[in-house]
N, C-alpha and C positions, 0 to 999 in steps of 0.2 A: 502364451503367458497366462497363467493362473491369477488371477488379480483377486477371486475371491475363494481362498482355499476350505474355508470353513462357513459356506452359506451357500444358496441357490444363488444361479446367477442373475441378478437383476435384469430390469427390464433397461437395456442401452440403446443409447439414440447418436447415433456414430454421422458425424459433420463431414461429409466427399464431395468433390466434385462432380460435374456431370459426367458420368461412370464411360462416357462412349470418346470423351477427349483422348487422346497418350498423354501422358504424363504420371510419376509412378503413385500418387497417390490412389488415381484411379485404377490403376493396373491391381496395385496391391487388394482394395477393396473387392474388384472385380473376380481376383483369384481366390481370395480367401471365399466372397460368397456367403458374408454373414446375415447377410437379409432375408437367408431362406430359413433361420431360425428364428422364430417369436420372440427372443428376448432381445433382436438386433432391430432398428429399423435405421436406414440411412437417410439422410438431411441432405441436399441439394442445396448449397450454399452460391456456387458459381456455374453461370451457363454456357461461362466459356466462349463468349461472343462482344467484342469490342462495343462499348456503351458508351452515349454524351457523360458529361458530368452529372445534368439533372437525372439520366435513365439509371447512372451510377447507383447517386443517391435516394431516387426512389425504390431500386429492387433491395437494396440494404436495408432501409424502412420496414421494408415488407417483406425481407428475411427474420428481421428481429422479429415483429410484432408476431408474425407464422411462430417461429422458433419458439417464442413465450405460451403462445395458446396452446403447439405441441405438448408442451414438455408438462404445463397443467391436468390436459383432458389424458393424456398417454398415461400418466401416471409412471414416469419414468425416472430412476434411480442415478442414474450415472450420465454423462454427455462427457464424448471422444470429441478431443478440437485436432486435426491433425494440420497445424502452420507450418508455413515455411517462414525462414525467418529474412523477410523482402520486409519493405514498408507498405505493401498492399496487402499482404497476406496478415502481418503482424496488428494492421490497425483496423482490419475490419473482423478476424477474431477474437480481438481484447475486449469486444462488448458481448458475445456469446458469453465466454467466460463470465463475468461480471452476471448476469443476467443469470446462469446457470447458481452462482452462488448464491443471490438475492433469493433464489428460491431454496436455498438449501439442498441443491443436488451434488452430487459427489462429482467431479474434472479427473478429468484423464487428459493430460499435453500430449501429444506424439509429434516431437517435434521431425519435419521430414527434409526439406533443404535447407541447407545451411551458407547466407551467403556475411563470409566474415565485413567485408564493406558495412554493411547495414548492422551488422556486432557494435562496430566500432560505434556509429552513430546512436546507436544505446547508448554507448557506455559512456556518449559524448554530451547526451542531452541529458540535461533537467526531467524533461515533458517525460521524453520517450522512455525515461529509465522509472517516472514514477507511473507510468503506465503498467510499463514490466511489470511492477512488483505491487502491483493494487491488483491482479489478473494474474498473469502466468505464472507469478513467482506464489501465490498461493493455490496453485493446483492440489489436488489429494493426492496426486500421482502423474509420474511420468513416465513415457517412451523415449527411448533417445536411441541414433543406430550407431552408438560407439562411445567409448568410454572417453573421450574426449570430450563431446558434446554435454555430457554431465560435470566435467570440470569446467565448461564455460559456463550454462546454466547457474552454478552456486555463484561464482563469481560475480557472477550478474546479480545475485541476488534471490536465488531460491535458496531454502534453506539448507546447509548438509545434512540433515537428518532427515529429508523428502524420498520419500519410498522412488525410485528409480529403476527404472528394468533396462537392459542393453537388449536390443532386439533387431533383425537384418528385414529387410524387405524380404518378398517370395519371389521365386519364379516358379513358371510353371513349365513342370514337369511331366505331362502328360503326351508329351513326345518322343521322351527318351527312349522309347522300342524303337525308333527310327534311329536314332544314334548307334554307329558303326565307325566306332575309334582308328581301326584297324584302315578301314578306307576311307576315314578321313584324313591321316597320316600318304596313304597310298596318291590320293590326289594332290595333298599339297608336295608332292614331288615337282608335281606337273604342273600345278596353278596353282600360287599363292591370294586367297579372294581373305582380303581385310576388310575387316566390318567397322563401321560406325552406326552405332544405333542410339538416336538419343535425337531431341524434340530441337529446329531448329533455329537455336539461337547462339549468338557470340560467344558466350560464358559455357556453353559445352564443347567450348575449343572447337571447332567445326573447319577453321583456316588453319589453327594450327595442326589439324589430321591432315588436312590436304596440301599443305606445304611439306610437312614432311615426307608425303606418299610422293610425291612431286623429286624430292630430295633423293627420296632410295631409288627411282626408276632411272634417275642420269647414273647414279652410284652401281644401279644393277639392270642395264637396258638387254641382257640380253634372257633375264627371267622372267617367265611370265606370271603378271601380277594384275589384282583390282582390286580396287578402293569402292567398294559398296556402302551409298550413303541411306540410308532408312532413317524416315521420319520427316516430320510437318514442320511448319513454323513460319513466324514472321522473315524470315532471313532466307529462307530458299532462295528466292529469286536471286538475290545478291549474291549469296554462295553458288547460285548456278554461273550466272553472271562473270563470277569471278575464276572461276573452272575454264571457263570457256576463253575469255580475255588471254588468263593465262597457256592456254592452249596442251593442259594437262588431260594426258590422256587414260583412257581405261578404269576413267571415274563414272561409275554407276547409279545414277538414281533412283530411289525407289520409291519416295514416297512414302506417306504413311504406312506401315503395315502390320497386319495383326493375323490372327490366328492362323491357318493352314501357311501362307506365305509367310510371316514371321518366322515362324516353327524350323520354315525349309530353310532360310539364311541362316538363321543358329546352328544346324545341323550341316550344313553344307561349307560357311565358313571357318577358315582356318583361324585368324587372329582378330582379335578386339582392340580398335584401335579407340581411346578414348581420353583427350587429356582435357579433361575441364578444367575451367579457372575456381569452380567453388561447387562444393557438395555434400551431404548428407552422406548416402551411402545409395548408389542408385541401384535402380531395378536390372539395367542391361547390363551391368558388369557382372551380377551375380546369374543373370541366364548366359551369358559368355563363359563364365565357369562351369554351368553345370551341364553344356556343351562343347565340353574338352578345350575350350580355346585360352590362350594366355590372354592377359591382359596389358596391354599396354595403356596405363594414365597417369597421373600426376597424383604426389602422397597430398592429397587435401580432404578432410573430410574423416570419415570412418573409413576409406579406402585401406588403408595400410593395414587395419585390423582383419581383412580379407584377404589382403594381397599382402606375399611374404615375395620383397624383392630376388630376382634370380631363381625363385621357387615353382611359384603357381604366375609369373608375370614382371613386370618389370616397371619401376616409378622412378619418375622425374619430380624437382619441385622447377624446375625450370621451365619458362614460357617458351625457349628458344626452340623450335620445329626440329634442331639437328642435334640436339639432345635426347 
C-alpha cells in the first residue's frame, strides 16, 4: 500500500505484539519484515503472558508513558495501531491513538479481527461509541481486510470521505518450490489429511471441525482420513479432552508450529478445515490457498471476498457441524 505517493516515507512506528506469539498480527509483521528498514521500527505493546489486574495496569502505564517519550526523542511521523476489535484490544489502543494526535502525528487503524458481539456493544453504549469516535473514528487513514469492514467502520461513525485501503494479510511463500500439485492430488487419493490451523480457542470453531471430522468418518469409515489440529491456546487441553472422551479417532496434534514444520503441513495437506464463529480475514486461510487446498469455513468476515463458494472452497453461515 502506497500511503505516501508523492513524499519520502516518513519515519513510522508500527504498534505488534510480541513477534514470537501465533497469532496473525504477528505473523503478518514477522513476514513483511519492516523493521529492517529505518523508516519502520515496531512497538511491543503485549507480552503475551497472563497478568494480575494491578501487573495489568501497571505495564499499560508504562506502555503509554514509553510510547510518548518514543514518539518525541524518534522524531516519528505516523503511528500503525493494528486492533482488533475485543474490548481488551479496543480499550487499551483508544489511548495510543489519542496520545499519538495530542502530539499531532498522523494514525494509520488496521483494523485486524473482527468480533461482531463487541460491534454491537459499540453501537449499544454511550461510553464505548464516544470512545470510538474521539480515537478511531478520527484516524488519517485506514486498513481494513474487506470491503465490508469499511461499511461497518462509517456506520460506526468514521467518516465517508476517510481515505480507506482494502488490504489481505500475507502468507508466506517462500516454500512453494516444495509444492508439487500433481502429488498432492496423487496422495489424497490415498489419504485424505485435513488441516485446522488457527490459535486455540472456541470462536475458531475448533469443536465445530472436530465434530464434523467425526460426522464424515461414520459417513465414510472405509476412507482413509485425518484431522491435523496445529496450534496453541487456552482451550487445548479441553479440546484434547474432548477428542478423547469422545473417542474420535485419527485426530492429530500438533501443537504450535512454525517455519520448516508449518511449511510441511500446508504442503503436505489436502483440505482446510476452518469454521470460525468471527473474523477479519485470517492468515491460515490465505496460506491454505496458496497451498493448493480448498477452504472450507463460514461466510464471516472478509472470507467471502477470498472465497468464491463452489470455486476455490466452500461456506456455511451455519454453526451446525453437518452443514
Amino acid at each position: 500500500i502506497d500511503f505516501y505517493p508523492d513524499m519520502e516515507i516518513p519515519k513510522i512506528l508500527i504498534l505488534v505484539p510480541v513477534l514470537n506469539l501465533t497469532g496473525g498480527v504477528a505473523n503478518y509483521y514477522n513476514t513483511l519484515g519492516l523493521n529492517s528498514d529505518e523508516n519502520f521500527t515496531y512497538f511491543t505493546i503485549n507480552k503475551g503472558k497472563p497478568q494480575s489486574f494491578l501487573g495489568t495496569t501497571y505495564r499499560l502505564l508504562r506502555n503509554y508513558t514509553k510510547f510518548f517519550c518514543i514518539i518525541i526523542k524518534g522524531h516519528y511521523n505516523t503511528v500503525i495501531i493494528n486492533p482488533s476489535l475485543t474490548s481488551r484490544s479496543f480499550h487499551r489502543d483508544f489511548v495510543f491513538i489519542i496520545l499519538a494526535h495530542l502530539l499531532r502525528k498522523k494514525t494509520v487503524v488496521f483494523f485486524r479481527g473482527w468480533f461482531e458481539s463487541f460491534e454491537e456493544q459499540i453501537k449499544t453504549s454511550w461510553f464505548n461509541l464516544l470512545l470510538f469516535r474521539i480515537s478511531y473514528a478520527r484516524a488519517d487513514k485506514y486498513v481494513v481486510l474487506g470491503k465490508i469492514f469499511k461499511k461497518k467502520l462509517i456506520a460506526m461513525g468514521v467518516p465517508p470521505e476517510a481515505k480507506f485501503f482494502i488490504e489481505t494479510t500475507v502468507a508466506d511463500s517462500s516454500y512453494l518450490e516444495q509444492l508439487n500439485l500433481t502429488h498432492k492430488y496423487q496422495t489424497y487419493q490415498k489419504e485424505i489429511k485435513i488441516l485446522f490451523l488457527a490459535r486455540m480457542i472456541r470462536e475458531k470453531g475448533i469443536y465445530i471441525a472436530i465434530d464434523a471430522f467425526k460426522e464424515y468418518l461414520m459417513r465414510l469409515p472405509k476412507k482413509k482420513s485425518s484431522l491435523i489440529i496445529a496450534g496453541d491456546g487456552p482451550e487445548l487441553a479441553s479440546v484434547k479432552s474432548y477428542v478423547e472422551t469422545e473417542r474420535i479417532p485419527n485426530v492429530i496434534f500438533m501443537g504450535n508450529v512454525n517455519g520448516d514444520q508449518k511449511m510441511k503441513l500446508l504442503v503436505e495437506s489436502h483440505i482446510m478445515l476452518f469454521p470460525s464463529f468471527t473474523e477479519g480475514l485470517p492468515n491460515s486461510i490465505l496460506e491454505g490457498m496458496l497451498y493448493g487446498m480448498p477452504i472450507i469455513s463460514r461466510a464471516i468476515g472478509g472470507i467471502p471476498e477470498v472465497i468464491d463458494n463452489n470455486e476455490n472452497g466452500f461456506l456455511t453461515e451455519s454453526y451446525d457441524p453437518l452443514v
